[in-house]
N, C-alpha and C positions, 0 to 999 in steps of 0.2 A: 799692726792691724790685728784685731782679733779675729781669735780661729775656729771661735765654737760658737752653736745657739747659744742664743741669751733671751732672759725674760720677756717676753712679748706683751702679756696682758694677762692681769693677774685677778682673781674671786675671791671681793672678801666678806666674810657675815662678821657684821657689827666691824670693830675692829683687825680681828683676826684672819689672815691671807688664808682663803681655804685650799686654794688649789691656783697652778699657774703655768702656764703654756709659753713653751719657747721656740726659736726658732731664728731666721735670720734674712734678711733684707736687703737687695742691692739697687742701686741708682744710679743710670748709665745714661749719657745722652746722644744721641746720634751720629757722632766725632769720637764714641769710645771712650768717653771720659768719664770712668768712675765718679759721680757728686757728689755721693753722700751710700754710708750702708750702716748696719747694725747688724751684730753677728757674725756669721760666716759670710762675705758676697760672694767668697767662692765655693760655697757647698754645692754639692751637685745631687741633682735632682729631679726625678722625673718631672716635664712639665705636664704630662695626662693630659687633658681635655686643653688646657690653657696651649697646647699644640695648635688646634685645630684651623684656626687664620693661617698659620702659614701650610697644614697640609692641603688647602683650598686654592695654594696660590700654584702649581700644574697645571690643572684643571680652569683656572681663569685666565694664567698667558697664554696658551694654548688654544685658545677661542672658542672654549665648551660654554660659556657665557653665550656668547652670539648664537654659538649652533644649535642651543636647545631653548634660548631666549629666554634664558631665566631673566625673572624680576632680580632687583634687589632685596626684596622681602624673601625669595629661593634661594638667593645665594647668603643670606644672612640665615639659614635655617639649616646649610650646609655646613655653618662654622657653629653650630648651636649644639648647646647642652640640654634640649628644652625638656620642659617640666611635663610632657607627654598628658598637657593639656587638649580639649576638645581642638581647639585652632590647630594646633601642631600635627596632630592626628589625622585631621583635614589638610593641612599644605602638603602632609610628606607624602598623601597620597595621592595628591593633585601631582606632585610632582612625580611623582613612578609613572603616571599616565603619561604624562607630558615629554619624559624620556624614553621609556619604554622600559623601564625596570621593572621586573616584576622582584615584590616582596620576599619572594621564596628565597633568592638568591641571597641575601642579607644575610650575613655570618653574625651578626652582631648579637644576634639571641636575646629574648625577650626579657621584661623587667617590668617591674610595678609603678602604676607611674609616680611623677612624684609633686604633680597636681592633686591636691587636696582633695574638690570637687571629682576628678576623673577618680583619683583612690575610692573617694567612697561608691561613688556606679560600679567598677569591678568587683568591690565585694558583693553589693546587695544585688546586684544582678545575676555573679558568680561566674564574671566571664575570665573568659582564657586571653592573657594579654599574648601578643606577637611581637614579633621582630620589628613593625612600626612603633613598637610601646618603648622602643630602646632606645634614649633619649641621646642618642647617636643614630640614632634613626638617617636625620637630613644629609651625616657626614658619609654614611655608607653607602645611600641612594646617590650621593654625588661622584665618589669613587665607583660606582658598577656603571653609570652614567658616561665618566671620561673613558672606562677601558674600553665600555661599547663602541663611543667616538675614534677612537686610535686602533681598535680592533687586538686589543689585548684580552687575553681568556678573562671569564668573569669566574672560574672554578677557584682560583686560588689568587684573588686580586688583593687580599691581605698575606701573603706570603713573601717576605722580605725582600726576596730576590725579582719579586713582581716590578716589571718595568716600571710601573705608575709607584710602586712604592718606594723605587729607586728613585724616580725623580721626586718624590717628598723629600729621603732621605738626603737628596743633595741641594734642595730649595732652602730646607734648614739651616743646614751647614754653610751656606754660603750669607743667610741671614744672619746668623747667628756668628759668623765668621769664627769658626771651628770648625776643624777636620773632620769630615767625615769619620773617619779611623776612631776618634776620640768621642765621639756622643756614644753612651752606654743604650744599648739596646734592650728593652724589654715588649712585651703583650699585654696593650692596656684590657682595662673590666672590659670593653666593646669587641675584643681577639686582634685588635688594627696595633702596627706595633706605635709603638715608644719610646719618647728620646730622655735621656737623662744627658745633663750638661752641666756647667757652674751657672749659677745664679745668673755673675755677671753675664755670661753668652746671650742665656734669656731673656735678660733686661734691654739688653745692645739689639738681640733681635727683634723687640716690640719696637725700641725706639726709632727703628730702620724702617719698619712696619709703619709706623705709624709718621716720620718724616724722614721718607726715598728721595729725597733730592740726588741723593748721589751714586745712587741707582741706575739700570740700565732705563731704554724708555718703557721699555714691555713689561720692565718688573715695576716702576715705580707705578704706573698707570694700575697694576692688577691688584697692587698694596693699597690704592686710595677707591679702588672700586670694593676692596674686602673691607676693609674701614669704616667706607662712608656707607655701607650697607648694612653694617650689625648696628653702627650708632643710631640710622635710622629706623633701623624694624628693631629696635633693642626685645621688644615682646619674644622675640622669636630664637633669640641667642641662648634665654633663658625660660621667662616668664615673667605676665605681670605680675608685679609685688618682688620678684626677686631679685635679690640685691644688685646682679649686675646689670639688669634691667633698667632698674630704678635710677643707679649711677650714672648709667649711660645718656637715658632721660634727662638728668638734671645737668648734665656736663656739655650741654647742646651743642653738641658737633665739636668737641673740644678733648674731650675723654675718655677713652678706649678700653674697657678693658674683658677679660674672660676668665670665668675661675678654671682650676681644676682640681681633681680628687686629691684627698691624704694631704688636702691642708694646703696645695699650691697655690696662687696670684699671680697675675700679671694684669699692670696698669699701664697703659699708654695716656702721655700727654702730648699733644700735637703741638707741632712748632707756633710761636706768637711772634711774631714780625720778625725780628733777628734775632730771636731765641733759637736753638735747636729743640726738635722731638724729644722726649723724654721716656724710659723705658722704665717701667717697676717691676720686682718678680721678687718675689718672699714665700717662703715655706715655713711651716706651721708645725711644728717636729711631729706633733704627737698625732697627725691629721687630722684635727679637726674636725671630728667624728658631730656630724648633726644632731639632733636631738628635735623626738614627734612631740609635738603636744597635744592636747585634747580634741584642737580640731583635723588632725591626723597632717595637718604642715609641719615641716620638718627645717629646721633652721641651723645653720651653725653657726656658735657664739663667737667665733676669734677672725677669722679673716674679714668680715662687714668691718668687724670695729678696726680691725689694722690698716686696713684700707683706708678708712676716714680720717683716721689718723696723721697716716704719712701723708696724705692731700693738706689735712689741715696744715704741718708743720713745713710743707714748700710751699703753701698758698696758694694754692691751685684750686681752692674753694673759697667762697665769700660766706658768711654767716647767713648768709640766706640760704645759700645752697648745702650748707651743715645741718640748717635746722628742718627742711624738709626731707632728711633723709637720717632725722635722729631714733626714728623706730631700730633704726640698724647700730647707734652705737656714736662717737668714741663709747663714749660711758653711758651702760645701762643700769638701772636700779632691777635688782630681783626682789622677784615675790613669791611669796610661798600659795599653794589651792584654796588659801582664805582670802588672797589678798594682802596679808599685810607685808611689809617690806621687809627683805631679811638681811641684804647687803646690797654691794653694788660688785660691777665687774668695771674697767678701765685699761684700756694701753698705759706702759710703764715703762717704754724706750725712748728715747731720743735719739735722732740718727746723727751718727758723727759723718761730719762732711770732709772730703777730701781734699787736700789742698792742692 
C-alpha cells in the first residue's frame, strides 16, 4: 500500500502541467472496511471544521435539543462553517436569544465574512465585524448553550480539560474508534481545540455517522438527528452556492458531507438497502488555499473537483447530478480577465480499491 501523497489534480495551460496538488484519500465503510484509497489513508490529519457533526453530538444525546428546542435548521447552524451571510447573522442571533448566550462570551473572535454580498456592506459601510461574524459562530453558541444546561463554567468552555470538551474528546474517540491517547491535539482558527487522526479513523467515523446501526440507541438516534439536519438546511452548514451546500442539495437526503480548513474533506454516503454507510476524508497537502475573484467570492480549486470525482468513480452520482454541479469541477476550463481559454484543471487519480 502506498505511503505518501500522490497527485490529486493537476493545471494545465495548453499542454504543459503548470502546477499540481497532492494529497491522499481513504474509503471505509461502516464494518471498518477499508474500499478503496489513494495515497496515504493513513496520514494523519487534522480534521478542522470537518469535526464539527460529531463535536455537536454531547450536546444532542444529552437532550440540549429538547431543552432549548432547537429547530433542525439551529442545530444544522451548530454544525456549520457558514459563509457569515445576512441569514446566518440573523439565526445565530436568534439563537443567543433563545438560549440565553450572550455574544460576549464567544471566544471564537471575529472575522470577515466570507459572503460576498455581506463582504461588500462591511467595507462600504466600514463596520466592525464581531464574534457572530465567525463562521463558527453557530458551533460556539452551542457549546456556551450545553455548559449553561449542565452547569459547567462558561469562562474556559474551550479549555481542554473542560468537562464538555472532554466529553467531545471522547464522542470522537469512540466514533472514530481510536484512543483517546492517540488523536493529536491542537487549537483550531476558532481557539475550540482539534483532533488530528489517520484518514482512515475519519472516514470509519463519518461512515458510523452517517450509518449507526450499530450504535448504542441514544447515539444512533443523535447521529441521524445531526445528519438529517445539515442535509436538510444544507444553506446553513455553509451557504448558498457553496459547494457543500450545493452537494448536499443535489444528494437528496443521500449525501453527507462537510469541509474543513488546509485542504480537509469528509463525505458521508448513507446506507442503500443492504449496502453499508460509507465514510470519505482526504487531505489536500498544500491546503487548498482559496482564491477572491472580482466579485470578492472566494473559491477553492481542488477539493469541489476531488470530491466529484471520487462520487463519480463509486457511482454515487448520476449524470444528472454531475452536470448540475459542474460549475464546481471534475474538470474546469480556465480563462484568463479577457476571456479567452488558457488551459483546463482535472483530477488525475484513480483510487485503488482494497481487496
Amino acid at each position: 500500500m502506498a505511503g505518501q501523497d500522490q497527485p490529486l489534480l493537476e493545471i494545465k495551460r495548453n499542454l504543459v502541467v503548470e502546477s499540481s496538488h497532492l494529497g491522499s484519500i481513504a474509503i471505509v465503510d461502516s464494518n471498518g472496511k477499508l474500499l478503496a484509497y489513494y495515497g496515504d489513508p493513513y496520514k494523519v490529519a487534522f480534521l478542522r471544521s470537518s469535526a464539527k457533526p460529531f463535536q455537536a453530538l454531547p450536546f444532542v444525546e444529552n437532550g440540549g435539543v429538547e431543552h432549548y428546542h432547537y429547530t433542525p435548521r439551529e442545530l444544522a447552524l451548530s454544525c456549520s462553517s457558514h459563509e457569515t451571510a445576512q441569514i446566518h447573522l440573523d439565526a445565530v442571533s436568534a439563537l443567543q436569544k433563545k438560549t440565553g448566550v450572550e455574544e460576549k462570551y464567544l471566544q471564537c473572535g471575529p472575522h470577515l465574512p466570507g459572503d460576498s454580498f455581506k463582504l461588500r456592506e462591511v467595507i462600504q459601510k466600514d463596520i466592525t465585524p464581531t464574534s457572530n461574524f465567525n463562521n463558527c459562530s453557530g458551533k460556539h453558541t452551542t457549546m456556551l448553550a450545553y455548559s449553561k444546561m449542565r452547569g459547567f463554567s462558561l469562562e474556559n468552555y474551550l479549555d481542554i480539560k473542560h468537562p464538555h470538551q472532554q466529553e467531545i474528546l471522547t464522542a470522537i474517540s469512540e466514533m472514530c474508534t481510536i484512543e483517546r491517547e492517540k488523536i493529536e491535539l491542537g487549537v483550531d482558527g476558532c481557539s475550540a481545540p482539534n483532533f488530528a487522526m489517520p484518514l482512515y479513523n475519519a472516514a470509519l467515523g463519518i461512515a458510523r455517522l452517517c450509518d449507526p446501526r450499530e450504535l448504542n440507541t441514544t447515539r444512533a438516534n443523535a447521529c441521524k438527528q445531526i445528519t438529517s439536519a445539515m442535509m436538510a438546511h444544507s444553506e446553513m452548514v455553509s451557504g448558498v452556492g457553496e459547494f457543500d451546500a450545493e452537494l448536499m442539495k443535489i444528494g437528496n437526503g443521500k449525501i453527507f458531507t462537510k469541509r474543513g480548513a488546509e485542504g480537509f474533506q469528509i463525505i458521508g454516503i448513507l446506507p442503500n438497502e443492504n449496502k453499508p454507510g460509507i465514510g470519505i476524508a482526504f487531505k489536500v497537502a498544500d491546503g487548498d488555499p482559496a482564491h477572491m475573484n472580482d466579485d470578492l467570492a472566494s473559491k477553492p480549486r481542488v477539493r469541489p473537483a476531488i470530491s466529484l470525482e471520487i462520487l463519480h468513480q463509486l457511482g454515487a452520482l448520476d449524470n444528472a447530478q454531475l452536470q448540475s454541479l459542474s460549475t464546481f469541477g471534475p474538470k474546469k476550463i480556465s480563462k484568463n480577465y479577457a476571456g479567452i481559454t488558457t488551459g483546463e484543471s482535472q483530477p488525475v487519480f484513480k483510487l485503488q480499491t482494497q481487496k
